[in-house]
Backbone as JSON, one array per atom type, in Angstrom:
{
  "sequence": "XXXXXXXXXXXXXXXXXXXXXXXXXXXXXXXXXXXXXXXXXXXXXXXXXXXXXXXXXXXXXXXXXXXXXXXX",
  "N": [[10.67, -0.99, -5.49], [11.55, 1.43, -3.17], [13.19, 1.0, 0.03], [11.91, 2.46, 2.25], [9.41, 2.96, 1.24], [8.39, 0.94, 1.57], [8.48, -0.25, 3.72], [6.68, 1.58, 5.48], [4.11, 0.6, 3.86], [4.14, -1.22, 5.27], [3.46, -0.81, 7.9], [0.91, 1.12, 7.99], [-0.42, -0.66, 6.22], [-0.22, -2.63, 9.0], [-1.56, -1.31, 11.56], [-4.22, -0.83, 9.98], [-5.36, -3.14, 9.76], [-5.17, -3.81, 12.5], [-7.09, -2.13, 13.54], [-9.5, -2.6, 12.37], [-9.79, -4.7, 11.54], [-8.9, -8.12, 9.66], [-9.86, -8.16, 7.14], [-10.12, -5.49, 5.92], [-10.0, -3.61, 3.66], [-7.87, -1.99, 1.54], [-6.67, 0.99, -0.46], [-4.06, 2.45, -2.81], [-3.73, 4.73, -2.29], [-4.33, 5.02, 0.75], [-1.9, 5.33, 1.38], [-0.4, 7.52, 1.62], [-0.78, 11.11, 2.79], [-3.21, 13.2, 2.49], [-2.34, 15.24, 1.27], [-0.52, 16.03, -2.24], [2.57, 15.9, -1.62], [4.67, 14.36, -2.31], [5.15, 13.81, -5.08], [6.58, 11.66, -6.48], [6.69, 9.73, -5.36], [4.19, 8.7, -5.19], [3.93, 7.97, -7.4], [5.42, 5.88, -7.3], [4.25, 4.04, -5.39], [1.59, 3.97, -7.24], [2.59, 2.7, -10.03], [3.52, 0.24, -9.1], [1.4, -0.78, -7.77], [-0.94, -0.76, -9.73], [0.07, -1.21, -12.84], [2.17, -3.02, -12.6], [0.56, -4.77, -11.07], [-1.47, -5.08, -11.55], [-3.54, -4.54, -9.5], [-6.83, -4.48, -8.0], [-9.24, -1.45, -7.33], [-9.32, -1.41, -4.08], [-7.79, -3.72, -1.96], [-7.29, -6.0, 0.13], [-5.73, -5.88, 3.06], [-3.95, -6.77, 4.34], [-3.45, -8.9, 2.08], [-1.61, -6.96, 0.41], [-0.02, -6.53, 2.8], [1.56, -8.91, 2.73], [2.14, -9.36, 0.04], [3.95, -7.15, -0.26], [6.58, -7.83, 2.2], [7.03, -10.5, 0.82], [8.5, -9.99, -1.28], [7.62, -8.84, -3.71]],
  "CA": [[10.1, 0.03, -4.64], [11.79, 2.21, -2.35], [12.45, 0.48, 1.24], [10.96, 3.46, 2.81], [7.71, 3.39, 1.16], [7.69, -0.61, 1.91], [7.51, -0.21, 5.93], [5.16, 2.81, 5.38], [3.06, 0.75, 3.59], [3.9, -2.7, 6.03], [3.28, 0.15, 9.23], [-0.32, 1.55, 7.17], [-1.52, -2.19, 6.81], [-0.64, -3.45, 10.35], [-2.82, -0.52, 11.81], [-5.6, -0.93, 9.59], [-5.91, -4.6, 10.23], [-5.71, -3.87, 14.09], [-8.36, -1.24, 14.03], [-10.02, -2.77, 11.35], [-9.6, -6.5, 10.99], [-8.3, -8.8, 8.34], [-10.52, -8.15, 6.17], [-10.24, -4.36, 5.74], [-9.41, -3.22, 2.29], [-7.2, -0.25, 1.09], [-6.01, 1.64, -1.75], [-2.81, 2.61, -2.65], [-4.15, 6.3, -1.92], [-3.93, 4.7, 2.03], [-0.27, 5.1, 2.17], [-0.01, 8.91, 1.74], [-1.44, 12.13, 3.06], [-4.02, 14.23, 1.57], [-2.25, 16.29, 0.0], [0.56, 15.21, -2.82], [3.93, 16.87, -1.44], [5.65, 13.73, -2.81], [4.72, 13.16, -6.24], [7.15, 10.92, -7.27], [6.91, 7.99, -4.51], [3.11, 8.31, -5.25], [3.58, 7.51, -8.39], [5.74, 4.41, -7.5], [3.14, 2.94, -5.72], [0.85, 3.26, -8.18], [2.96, 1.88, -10.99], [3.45, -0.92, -8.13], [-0.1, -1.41, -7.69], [-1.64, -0.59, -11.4], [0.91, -1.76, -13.75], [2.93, -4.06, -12.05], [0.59, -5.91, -10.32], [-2.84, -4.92, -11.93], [-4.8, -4.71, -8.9], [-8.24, -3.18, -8.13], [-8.45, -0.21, -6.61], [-9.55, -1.5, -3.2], [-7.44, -5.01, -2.21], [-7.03, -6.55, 1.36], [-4.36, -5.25, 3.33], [-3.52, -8.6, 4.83], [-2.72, -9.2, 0.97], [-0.82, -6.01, 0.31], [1.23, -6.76, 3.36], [2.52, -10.35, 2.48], [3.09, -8.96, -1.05], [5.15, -5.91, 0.12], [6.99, -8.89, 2.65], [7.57, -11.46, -0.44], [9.38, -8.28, -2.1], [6.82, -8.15, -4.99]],
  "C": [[11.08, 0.3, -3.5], [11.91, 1.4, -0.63], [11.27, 1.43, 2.16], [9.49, 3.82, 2.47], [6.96, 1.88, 1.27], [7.74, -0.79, 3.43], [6.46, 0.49, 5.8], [4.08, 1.9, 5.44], [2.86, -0.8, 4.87], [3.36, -1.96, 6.97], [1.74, 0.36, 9.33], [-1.3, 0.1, 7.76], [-2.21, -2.43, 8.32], [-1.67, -2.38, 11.21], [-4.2, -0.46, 11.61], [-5.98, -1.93, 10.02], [-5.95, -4.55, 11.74], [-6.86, -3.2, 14.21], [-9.43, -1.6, 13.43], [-10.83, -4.53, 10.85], [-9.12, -6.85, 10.17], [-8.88, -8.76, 6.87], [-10.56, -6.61, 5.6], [-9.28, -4.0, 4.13], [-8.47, -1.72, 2.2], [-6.9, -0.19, -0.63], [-4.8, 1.94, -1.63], [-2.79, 4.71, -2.23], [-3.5, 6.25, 0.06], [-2.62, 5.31, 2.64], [0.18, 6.67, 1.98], [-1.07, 9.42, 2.03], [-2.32, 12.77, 2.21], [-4.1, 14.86, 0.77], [-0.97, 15.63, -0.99], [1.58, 16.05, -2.61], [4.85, 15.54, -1.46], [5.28, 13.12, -3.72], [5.51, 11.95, -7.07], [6.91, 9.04, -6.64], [5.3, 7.86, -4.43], [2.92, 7.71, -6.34], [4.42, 6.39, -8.51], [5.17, 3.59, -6.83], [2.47, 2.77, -6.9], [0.92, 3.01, -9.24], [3.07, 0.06, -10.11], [2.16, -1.56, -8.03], [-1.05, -1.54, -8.69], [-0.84, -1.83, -12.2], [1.31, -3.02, -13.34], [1.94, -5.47, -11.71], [-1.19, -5.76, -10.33], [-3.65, -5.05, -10.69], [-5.65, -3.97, -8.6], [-8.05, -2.29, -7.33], [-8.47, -0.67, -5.28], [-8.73, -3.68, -2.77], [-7.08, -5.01, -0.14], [-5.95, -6.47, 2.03], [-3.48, -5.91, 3.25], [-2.74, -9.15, 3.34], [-1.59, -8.46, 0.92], [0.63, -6.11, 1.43], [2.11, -7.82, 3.01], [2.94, -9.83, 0.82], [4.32, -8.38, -0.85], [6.86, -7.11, 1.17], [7.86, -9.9, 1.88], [8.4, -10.8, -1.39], [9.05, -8.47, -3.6], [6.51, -6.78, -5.15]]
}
């Protein structure tokens, strides 16, 4: 993955978990805008998050960050 879409998503997390707590879940939907005006780095999260690394749609940020971190 892309470094640029692995701060995004380290940047995404640490936000949610401040406003949110540790326990706050996301999707890989989280890490982009509304609309898709970058179809390609949406679709490498979610070979990152589907494929790769089978997880559900909704997973703990707190996880997602130490993954993204461990450079899974």
């Amino acid at each position: 993955m892309r470094q640029e879409l692995r701060a995004r998503i380290i940047e995404i997390c640490d936000k949610k978990i401040a406003s949110k707590g540790d326990q706050v879940g996301l999707s890989f939907y989280a890490f982009f805008k509304n609309k898709n005006d970058n179809p390609e780095e949406l679709m490498e999260a979610a070979t990152w998050w589907i494929q790769t690394h089978k997880l559900d749609h909704f997973v703990k940020a707190k996880k997602i960050k130490e993954m993204i971190k461990n450079g899974l």
